[in-house]
Structure formats: structure tokens, C-alpha cells
C-alpha positions as a Markdown table, in Angstrom:
| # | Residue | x | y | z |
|---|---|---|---|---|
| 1 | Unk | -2.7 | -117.7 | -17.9 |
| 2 | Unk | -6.8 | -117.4 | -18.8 |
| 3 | Unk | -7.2 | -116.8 | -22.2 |
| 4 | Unk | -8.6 | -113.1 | -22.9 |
| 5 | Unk | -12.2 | -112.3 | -23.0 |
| 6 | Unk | -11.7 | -108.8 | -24.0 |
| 7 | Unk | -13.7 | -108.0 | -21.3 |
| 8 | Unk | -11.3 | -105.4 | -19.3 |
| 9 | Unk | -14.3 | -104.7 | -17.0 |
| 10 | Unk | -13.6 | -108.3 | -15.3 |
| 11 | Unk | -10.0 | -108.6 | -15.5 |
| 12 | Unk | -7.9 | -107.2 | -13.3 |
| 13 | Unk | -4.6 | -107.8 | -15.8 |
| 14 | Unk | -2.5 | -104.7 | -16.9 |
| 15 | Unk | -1.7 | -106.0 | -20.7 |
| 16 | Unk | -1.3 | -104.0 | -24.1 |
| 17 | Unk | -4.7 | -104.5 | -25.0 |
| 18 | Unk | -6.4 | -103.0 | -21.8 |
| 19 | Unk | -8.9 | -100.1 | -22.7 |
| 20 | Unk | -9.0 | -97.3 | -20.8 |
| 21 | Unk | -12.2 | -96.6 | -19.5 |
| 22 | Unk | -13.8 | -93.0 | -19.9 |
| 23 | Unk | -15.3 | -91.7 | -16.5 |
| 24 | Unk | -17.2 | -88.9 | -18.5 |
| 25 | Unk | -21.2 | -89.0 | -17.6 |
| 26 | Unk | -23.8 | -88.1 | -19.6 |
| 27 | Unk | -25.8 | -85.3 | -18.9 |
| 28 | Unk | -29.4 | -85.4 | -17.8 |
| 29 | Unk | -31.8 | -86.6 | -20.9 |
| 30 | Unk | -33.5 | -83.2 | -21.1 |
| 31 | Unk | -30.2 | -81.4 | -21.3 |
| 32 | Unk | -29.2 | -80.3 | -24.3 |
| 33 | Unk | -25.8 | -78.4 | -24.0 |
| 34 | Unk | -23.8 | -77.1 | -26.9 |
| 35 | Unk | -20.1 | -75.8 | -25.0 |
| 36 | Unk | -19.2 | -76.3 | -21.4 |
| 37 | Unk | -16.5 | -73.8 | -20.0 |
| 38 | Unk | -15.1 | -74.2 | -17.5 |
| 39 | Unk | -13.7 | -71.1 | -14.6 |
| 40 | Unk | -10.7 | -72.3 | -12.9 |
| 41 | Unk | -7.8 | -71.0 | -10.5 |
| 42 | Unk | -5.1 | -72.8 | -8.7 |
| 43 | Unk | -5.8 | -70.5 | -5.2 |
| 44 | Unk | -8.6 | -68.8 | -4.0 |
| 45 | Unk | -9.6 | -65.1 | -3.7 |
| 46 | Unk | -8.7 | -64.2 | -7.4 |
| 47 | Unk | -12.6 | -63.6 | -8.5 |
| 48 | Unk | -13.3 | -66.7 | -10.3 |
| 49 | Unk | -17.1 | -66.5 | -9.7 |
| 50 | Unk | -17.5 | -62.9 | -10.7 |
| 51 | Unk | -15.5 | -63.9 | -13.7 |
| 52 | Unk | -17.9 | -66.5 | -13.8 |
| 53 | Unk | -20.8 | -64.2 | -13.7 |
| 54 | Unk | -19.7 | -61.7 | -15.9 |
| 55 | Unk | -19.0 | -63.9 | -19.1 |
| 56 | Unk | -22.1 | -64.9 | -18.4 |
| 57 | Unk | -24.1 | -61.7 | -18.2 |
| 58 | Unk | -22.7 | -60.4 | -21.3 |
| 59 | Unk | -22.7 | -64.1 | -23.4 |
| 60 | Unk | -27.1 | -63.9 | -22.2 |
| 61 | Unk | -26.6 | -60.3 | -23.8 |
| 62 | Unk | -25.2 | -61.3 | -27.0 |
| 63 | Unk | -28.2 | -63.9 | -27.6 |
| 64 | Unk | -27.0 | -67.5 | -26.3 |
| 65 | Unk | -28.6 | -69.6 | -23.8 |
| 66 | Unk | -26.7 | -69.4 | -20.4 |
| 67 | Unk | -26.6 | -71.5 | -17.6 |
| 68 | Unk | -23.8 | -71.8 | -14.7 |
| 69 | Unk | -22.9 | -74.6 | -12.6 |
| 70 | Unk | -21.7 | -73.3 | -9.3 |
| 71 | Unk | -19.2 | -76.5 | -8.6 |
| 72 | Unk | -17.5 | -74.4 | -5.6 |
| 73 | Unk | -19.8 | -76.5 | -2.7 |
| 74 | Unk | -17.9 | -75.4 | 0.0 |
| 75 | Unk | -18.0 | -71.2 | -0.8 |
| 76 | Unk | -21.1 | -71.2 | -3.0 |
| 77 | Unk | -21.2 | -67.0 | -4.0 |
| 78 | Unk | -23.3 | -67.5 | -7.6 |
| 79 | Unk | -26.8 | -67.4 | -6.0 |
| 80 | Unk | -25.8 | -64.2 | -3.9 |
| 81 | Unk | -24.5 | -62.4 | -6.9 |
| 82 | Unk | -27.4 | -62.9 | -8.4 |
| 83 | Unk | -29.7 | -62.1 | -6.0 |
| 84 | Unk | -31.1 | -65.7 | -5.8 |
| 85 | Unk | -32.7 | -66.6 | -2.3 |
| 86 | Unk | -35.4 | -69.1 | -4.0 |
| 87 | Unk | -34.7 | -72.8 | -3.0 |
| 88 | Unk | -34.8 | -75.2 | -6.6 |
| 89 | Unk | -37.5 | -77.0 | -6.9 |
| 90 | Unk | -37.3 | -80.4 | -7.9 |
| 91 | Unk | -40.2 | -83.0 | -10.3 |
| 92 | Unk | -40.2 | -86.8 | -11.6 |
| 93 | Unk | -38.1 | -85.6 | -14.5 |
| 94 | Unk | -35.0 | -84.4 | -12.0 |
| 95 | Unk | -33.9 | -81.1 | -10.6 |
| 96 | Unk | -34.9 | -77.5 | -11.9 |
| 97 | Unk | -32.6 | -75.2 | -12.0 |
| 98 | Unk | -33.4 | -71.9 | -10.4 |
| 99 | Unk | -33.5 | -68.7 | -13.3 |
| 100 | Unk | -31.9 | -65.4 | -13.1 |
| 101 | Unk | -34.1 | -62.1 | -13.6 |
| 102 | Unk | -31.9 | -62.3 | -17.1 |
| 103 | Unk | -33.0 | -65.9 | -17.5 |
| 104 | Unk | -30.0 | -67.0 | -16.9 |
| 105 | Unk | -30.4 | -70.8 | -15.4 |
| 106 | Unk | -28.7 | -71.7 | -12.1 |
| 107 | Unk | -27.5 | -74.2 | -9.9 |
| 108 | Unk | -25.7 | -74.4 | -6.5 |
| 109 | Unk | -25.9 | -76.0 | -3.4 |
| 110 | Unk | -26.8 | -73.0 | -2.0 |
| 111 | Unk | -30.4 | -73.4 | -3.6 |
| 112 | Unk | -30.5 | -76.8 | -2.4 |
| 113 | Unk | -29.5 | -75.9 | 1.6 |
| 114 | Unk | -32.2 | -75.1 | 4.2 |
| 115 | Unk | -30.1 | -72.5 | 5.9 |
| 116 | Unk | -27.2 | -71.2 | 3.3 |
| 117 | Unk | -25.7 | -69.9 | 6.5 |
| 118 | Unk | -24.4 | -73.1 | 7.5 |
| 119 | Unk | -21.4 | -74.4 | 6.1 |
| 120 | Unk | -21.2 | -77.0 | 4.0 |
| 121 | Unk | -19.1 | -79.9 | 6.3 |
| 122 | Unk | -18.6 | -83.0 | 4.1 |
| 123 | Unk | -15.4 | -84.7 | 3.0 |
| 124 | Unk | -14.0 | -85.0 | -0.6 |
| 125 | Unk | -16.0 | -87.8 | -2.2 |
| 126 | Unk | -19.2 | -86.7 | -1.2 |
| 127 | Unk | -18.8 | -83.1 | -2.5 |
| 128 | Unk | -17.8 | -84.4 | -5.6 |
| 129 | Unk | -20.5 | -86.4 | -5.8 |
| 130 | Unk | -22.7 | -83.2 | -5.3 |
| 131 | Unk | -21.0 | -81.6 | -8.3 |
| 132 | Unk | -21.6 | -84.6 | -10.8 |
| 133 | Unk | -25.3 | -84.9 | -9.4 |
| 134 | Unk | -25.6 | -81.1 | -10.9 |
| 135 | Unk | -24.6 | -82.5 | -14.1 |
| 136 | Unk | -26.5 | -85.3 | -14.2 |
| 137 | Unk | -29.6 | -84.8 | -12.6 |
| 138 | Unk | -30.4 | -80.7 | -13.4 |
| 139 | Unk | -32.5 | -80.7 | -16.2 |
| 140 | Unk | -31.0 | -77.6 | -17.7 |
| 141 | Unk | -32.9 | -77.9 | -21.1 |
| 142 | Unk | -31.2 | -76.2 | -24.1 |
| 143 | Unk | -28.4 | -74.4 | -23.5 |
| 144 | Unk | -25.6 | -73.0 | -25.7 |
| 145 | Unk | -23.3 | -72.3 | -23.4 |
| 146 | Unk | -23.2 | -73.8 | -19.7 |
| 147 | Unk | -20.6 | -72.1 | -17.3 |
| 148 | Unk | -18.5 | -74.0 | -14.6 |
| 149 | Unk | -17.6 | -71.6 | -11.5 |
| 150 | Unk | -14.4 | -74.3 | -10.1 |
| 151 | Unk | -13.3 | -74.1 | -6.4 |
| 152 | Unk | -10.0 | -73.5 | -6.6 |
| 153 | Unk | -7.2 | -75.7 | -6.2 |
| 154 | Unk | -6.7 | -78.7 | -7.5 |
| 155 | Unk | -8.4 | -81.3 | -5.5 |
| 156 | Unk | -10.7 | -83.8 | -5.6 |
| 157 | Unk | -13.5 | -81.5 | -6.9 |
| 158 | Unk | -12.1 | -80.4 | -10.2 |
| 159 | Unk | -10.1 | -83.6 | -10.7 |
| 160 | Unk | -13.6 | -84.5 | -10.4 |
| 161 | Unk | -15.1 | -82.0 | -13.5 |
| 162 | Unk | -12.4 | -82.7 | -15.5 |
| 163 | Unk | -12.7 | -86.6 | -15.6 |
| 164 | Unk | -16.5 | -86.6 | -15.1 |
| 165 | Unk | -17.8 | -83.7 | -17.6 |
| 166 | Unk | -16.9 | -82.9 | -20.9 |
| 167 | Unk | -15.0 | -79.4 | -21.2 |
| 168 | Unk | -14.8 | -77.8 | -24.5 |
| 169 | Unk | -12.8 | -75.2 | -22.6 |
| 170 | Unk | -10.8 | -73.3 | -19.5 |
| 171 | Unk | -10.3 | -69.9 | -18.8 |
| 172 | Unk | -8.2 | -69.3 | -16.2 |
| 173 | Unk | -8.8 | -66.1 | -13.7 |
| 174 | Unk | -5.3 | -64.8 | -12.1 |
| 175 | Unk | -4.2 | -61.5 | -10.2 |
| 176 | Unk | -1.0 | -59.4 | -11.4 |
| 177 | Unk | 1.1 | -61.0 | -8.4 |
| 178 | Unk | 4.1 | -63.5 | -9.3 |
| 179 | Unk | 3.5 | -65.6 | -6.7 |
| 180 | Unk | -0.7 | -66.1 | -7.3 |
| 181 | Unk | 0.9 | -66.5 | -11.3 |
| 182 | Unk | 3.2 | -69.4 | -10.2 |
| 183 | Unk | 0.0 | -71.2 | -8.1 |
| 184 | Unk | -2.3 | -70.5 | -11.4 |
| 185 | Unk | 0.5 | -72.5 | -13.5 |
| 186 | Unk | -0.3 | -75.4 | -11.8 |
| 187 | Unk | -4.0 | -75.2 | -12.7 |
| 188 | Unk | -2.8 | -74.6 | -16.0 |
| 189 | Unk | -0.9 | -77.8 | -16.2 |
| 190 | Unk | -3.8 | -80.3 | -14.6 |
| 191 | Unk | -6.2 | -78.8 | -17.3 |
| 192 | Unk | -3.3 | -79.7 | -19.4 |
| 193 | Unk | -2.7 | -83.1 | -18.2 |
| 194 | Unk | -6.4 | -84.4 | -18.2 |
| 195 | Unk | -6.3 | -83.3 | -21.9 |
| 196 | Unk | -8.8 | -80.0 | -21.2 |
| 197 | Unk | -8.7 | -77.3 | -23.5 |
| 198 | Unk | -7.6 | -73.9 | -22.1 |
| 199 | Unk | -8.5 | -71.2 | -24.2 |
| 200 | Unk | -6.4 | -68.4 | -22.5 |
| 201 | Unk | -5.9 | -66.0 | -19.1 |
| 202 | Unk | -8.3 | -63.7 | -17.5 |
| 203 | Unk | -6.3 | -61.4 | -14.7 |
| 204 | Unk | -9.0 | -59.6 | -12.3 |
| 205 | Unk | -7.6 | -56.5 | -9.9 |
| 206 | Unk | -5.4 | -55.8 | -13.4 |
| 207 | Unk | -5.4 | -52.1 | -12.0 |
| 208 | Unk | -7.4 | -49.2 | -10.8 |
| 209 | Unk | -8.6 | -45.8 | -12.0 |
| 210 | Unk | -8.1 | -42.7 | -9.9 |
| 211 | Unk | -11.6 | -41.1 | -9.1 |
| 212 | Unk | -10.0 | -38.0 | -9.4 |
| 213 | Unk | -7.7 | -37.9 | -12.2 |
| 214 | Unk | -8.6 | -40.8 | -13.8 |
| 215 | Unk | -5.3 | -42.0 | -14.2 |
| 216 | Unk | -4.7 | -46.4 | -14.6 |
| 217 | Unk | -2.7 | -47.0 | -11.2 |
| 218 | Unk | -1.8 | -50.6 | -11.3 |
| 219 | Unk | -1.7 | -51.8 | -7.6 |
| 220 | Unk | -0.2 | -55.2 | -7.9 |
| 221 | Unk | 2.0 | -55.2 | -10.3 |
| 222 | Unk | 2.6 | -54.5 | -14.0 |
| 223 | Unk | 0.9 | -57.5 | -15.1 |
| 224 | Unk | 4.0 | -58.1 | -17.5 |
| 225 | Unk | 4.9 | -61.2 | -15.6 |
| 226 | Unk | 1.7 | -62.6 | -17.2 |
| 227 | Unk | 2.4 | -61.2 | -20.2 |
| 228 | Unk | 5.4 | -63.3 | -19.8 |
| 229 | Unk | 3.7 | -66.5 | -18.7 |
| 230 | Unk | 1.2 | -66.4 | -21.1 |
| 231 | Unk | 3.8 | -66.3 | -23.9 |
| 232 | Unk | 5.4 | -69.3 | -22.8 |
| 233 | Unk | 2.7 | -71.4 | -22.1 |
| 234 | Unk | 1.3 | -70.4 | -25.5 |
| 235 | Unk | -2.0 | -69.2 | -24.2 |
| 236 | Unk | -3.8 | -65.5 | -24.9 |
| 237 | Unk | -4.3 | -62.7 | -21.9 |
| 238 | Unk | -8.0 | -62.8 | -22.9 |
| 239 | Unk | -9.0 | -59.7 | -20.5 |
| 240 | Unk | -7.8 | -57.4 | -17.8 |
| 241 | Unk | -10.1 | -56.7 | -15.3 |
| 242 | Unk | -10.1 | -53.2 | -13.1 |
| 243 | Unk | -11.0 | -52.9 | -9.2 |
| 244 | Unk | -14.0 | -51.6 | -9.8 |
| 245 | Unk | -16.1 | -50.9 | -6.4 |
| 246 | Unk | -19.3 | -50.1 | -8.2 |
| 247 | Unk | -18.9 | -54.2 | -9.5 |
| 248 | Unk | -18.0 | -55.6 | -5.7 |
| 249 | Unk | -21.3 | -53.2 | -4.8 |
| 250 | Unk | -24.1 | -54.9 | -7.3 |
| 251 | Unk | -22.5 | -58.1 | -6.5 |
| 252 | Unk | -23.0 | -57.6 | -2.7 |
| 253 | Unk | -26.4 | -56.2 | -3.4 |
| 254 | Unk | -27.0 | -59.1 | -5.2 |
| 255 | Unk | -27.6 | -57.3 | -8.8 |
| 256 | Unk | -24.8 | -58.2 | -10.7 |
| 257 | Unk | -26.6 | -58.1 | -13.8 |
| 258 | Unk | -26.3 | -55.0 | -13.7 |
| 259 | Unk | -23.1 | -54.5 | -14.5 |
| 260 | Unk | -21.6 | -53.4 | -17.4 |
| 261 | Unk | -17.9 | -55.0 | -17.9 |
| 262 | Unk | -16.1 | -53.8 | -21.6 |
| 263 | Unk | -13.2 | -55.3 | -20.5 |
| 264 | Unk | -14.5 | -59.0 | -20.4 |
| 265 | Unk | -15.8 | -58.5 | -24.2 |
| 266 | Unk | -12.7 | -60.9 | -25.7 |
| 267 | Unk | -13.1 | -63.2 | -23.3 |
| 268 | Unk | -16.5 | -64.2 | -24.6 |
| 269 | Unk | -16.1 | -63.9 | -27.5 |
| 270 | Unk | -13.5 | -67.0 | -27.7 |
| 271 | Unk | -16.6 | -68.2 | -26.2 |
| 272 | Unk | -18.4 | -67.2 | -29.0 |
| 273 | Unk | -16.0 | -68.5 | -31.6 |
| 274 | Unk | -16.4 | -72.5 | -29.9 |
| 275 | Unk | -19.9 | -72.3 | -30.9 |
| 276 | Unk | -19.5 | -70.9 | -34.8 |
């Protein structure tokens, strides 16, 4: 046997003193970001991107410098929300991230597509590439909080953010039924395994007020069973979420700013509570 030259880089031997290497990459040189958060789901169609939007709308609100990283390449819905139909613009220095009429900085492949009507057809690696380009090459500038809508899943894209960007926390969107509750806890455990933070639940479609009488009618269940889950994971319900159709209308209309969400208030401010 060769003696060692502590050099694991070269050496292909699995022995006690082999250093794991760290996959995390830098950010681009002009980007100076404070928290990354991170918006994840284990299945699709539970909101995660108006979740997205909304913590950031009211985090802009409250005075910090937001940006969101729209790491869904395959269903890109930020730019739409937002009304952006601008394509980003790129210099010598790297790309430049399109701005909301809030100033809230954006990426997606969507700005980066000649048509956004076409889909996006490319296999894992390559869309993960894609998603650590957006951390590596967007000169996002000073931010104090940067936002990361997640497809959902859990895949070869946020195996990808997980390994490749450094999370200072998850929030994790769910619906009231058991069974979306059981595919979340999944998500819940990857976060857990790669060592992210998870700083607690947001359930969307919690419930829905009656036009008329106003009463809370909650369509999908109780939500007790994520009471429940919560509890023995150890995590916080951070926020409910109602059906609201006056929120699926601005987001459609592409004015999502708009909106004025109470109910995601706790939610940000664990947010908050990262940066102080």
C-alpha cells in the first residue's frame, strides 16, 4: 500500500482519514446574501410558489431586501405571478436579475426562454445545472433574504439545492389531506437527512369562508392530522392559509403584490427572527 498524501482529491481509497468533500458553491462575487429559505413540498399542487410569493411580498413590506429563486424549471409560475414578461438581461459581470414593481429581484427560466410557452424538455442533470447557474452566476447584489420556490418532489433538482446552496432554512407548504401529509413527511425527512434546517409547516386550502355567512368551512379536512404531525416531528404549524379566490385572481392577473395575506404574518416572521 502507497503511503498517504492526504490528498483525498487523488486517491480513490475509502480509509478513516478521508474528508468528505462539501459540494456547496459560492455565490456570484456581487452577491451578498444574508438568509436563504428555502419553499419545499414532497408533491405538487399544494401552492408552494404562492407561498413563495407571499412571504416574500410581506418580508419586502416589513423592510428587507427580497429576492426569489424560482428553482421549479420545469413549471416556472413566479414571473407570471408577478406580472413579469421582460426577458433578463445579462453584462460582463453575469446575469441580472429581473425586479418586481415592489423591487423585489427575480429569477426564472421563464425570463431566460424565448417563448415561455414552450416547455422546458431537458433531463435531470441539465436542469439542475440551470438551478445552480441561478446561484452562481445572478448577480443578485445585497440581499437579506433570498427565497427558493423548490419543484416538488424529491429529485435530482432539490437533492441538487440542498447539496449545492447553503439553506439557513425550510418551510414546508402542505394541504389538510392525510395522504398529501404522508408525501410532505418525506420532504421533511430529505431536508432532514442532508442536515437542512426546517423551521416549521405552512398548510395552504387550510379552509374557506362562506361569502354569505361568513362562517370557516374547512373543505379538506380538520387540519388536526397536521397538528398531529407537526407535534411529532417537533416542528411549528407556522400558518394556515384560506382558499381565497380574490388571491388565485391577482395571481392570474399577474398582480400578486397586491395581495394582502394576515395569515402568512408568523411565517415570516421566523424569517425575521434568522436575521436578528
Amino acid at each position: 500500500m502507497s503511503e498517504c498524501t492526504h490528498d483525498c482529491s487523488t486517491c480513490s481509497a475509502n480509509c478513516g482519514e478521508r474528508k468528505q468533500e462539501s459540494l456547496l458553491q459560492k455565490p456570484h462575487e456581487l452577491s451578498h446574501i444574508k438568509k436563504v429559505i428555502g419553499v419545499c413540498s414532497g408533491k405538487g399542487g399544494v401552492g408552494k410558489s404562492m407561498v413563495t410569493a407571499l412571504l416574500a411580498i410581506l418580508a419586502q413590506r416589513r423592510g428587507m431586501k427580497v429576492g426569489i429563486l424560482d428553482a421549479d424549471i420545469t413549471g416556472p409560475s413566479i414571473p407570471k405571478a408577478f406580472g413579469i414578461t421582460r426577458h433578463a438581461m445579462a453584462n460582463e459581470l453575469g446575469i441580472l436579475p429581473e425586479e418586481t414593481h415592489m423591487n423585489i429581484k427575480v429569477m426564472s427560466i421563464n425570463l431566460l426562454l424565448e417563448d415561455v410557452n414552450q416547455p422546458v424538455v431537458w433531463r435531470g442533470p441539465v436542469v439542475a445545472g440551470a438551478v445552480t447557474q441561478f446561484w452562481t452566476d445572478v448577480v443578485w447584489g445585497d440581499l437579506d433574504v433570498l427565497f427558493i420556490d423548490m419543484p416538488p418532489g424529491t429529485g435530482d433538482v432539490p437533492l441538487t439545492v440542498y447539496q449545492s446552496i447553503p439553506l439557513d432554512g425550510n418551510v414546508i407548504v402542505t394541504t389538510p389531506q392525510s395522504l398529501v401529509q404522508m408525501v410532505v413527511g418525506k420532504a421533511q425527512k430529505m431536508a432532514e437527512m442532508l442536515n437542512v434546517p426546517i423551521l416549521g409547516f405552512v398548510e395552504n386550502m387550510s379552509s374557506v369562508k362562506c361569502p354569505d355567512c361568513g362562517k370557516v368551512i374547512p373543505l379538506f379536512g380538520d387540519g388536526q392530522g397536521l397538528e398531529k404531525a407537526a407535534a411529532e416531528m417537533g416542528l411549528p404549524v407556522l400558518a394556515k392559509l384560506p382558499m381565497d379566490a380574490n388571491i388565485a385572481a391577482l395571481c392570474d392577473s399577474g398582480e400578486i403584490e397586491r395581495v394582502v395575506c394576515d395569515e402568512i404574518a408568523p411565517a415570516v416572521d421566523a424569517v425575521e427572527a434568522l436575521l436578528k
